[in-house]
C-alpha positions in Angstrom: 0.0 0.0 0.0 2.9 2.3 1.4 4.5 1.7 -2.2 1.1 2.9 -4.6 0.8 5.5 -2.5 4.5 6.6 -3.3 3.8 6.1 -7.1 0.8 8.1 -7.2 2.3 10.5 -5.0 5.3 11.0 -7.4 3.0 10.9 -10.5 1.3 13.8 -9.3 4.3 15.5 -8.5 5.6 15.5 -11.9 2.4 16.6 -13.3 2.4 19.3 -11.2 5.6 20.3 -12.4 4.7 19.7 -16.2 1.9 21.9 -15.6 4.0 24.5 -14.1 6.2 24.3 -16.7 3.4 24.8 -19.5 2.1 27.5 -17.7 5.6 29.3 -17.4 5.9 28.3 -21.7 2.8 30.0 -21.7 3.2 33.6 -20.0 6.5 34.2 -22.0 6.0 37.1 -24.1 6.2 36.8 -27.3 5.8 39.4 -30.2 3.4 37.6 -32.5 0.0 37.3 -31.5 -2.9 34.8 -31.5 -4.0 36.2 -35.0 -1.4 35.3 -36.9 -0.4 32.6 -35.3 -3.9 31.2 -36.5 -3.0 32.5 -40.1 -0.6 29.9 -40.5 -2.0 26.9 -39.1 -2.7 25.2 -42.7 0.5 26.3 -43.9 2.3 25.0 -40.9 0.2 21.5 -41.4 1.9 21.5 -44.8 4.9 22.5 -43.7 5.3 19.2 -41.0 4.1 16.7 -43.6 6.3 18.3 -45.9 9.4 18.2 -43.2 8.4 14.5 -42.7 8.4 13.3 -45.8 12.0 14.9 -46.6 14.8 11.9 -46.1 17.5 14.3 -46.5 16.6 16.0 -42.9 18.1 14.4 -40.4 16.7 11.4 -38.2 16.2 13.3 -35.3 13.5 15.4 -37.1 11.1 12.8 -38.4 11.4 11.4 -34.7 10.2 14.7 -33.2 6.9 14.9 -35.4 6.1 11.5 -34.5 6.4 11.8 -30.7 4.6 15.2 -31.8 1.2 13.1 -33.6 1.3 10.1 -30.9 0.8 12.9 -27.9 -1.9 14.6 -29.9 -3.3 11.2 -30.8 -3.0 10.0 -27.3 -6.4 10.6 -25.2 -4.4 11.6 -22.4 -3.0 14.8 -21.6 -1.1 16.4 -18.9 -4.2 18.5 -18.2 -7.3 17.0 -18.9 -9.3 18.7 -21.8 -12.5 18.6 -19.9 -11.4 21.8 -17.6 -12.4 24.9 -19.7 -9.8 27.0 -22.0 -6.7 25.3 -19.4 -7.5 22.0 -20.9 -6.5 22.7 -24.6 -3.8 25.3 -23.8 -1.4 22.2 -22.7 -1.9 20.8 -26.2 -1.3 24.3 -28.0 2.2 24.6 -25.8 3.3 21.2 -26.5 2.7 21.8 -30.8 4.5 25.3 -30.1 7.1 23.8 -28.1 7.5 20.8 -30.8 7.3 22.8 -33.8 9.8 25.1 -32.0 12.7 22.4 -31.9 11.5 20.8 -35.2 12.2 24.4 -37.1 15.5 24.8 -35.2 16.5 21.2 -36.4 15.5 21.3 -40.0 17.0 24.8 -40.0 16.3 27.7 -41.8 17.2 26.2 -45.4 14.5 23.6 -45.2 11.2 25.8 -43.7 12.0 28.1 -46.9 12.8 24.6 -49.0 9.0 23.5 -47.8 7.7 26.3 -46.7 4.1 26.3 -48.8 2.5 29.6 -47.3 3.2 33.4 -47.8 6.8 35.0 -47.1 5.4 37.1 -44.4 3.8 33.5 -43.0 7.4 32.2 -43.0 8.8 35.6 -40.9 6.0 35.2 -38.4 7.0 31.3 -38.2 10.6 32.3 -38.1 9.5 34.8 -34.9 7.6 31.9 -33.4 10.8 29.2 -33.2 12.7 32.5 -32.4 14.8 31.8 -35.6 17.1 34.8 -37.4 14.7 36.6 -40.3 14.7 34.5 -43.4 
């Protein structure tokens, strides 16, 4: 008994420290806003099958999208979705998060390679993963 009450007990620790850490993700400012980070939300679909597809990226990159789809296909999350607005914003951190490392991976040469969108679309994704302007 002693011993499932130390597993749950560090379970919930951790998940209070994931959620902590989305949270802190979360409140960092950052100079593009909601709007046009919706605005690219096709293009950036593209832009991940595209990425996936490419054998010439490394390993490392294909690897990262498909931990990327398994969470997102996965019915759990580190928050639950039922809690209002809270319960989806874990998901949104963990794609921006993901999409974040994938870009800084692929580098700069492949988004513009597979890039499918508008230049101004590929700035505002180059702001987003905090990349140098293309």
């Amino acid at each position: 008994m002693r011993v499932l009450l130390g597993v749950a007990g560090g379970l919930l620790l951790v998940w209070l420290l994931l959620v902590g850490a989305l949270w802190i993700a979360s409140r960092r400012g950052d100079p593009v806003t909601l709007r046009e980070t919706m605005r690219l939300l096709p293009d950036v679909l593209r832009l991940l099958r595209r990425l996936a597809a490419d054998r010439t990226l490394g390993r490392g990159v294909r690897v990262r999208l498909a931990l990327l789809l398994g969470y997102l296909l996965l019915p759990i999350d580190l928050v639950p979705d039922f809690l209002p607005v809270i319960g989806y914003a874990d998901d949104a951190v963990v794609v921006a998060l993901a999409l974040r490392s994938v870009a800084r991976a692929a580098g700069p040469d492949a988004l513009a390679r597979h890039w499918p969108g508008t230049p101004a679309g590929l700035a505002t994704l180059h702001r987003l993963c905090r990349l140098p302007p293309p």
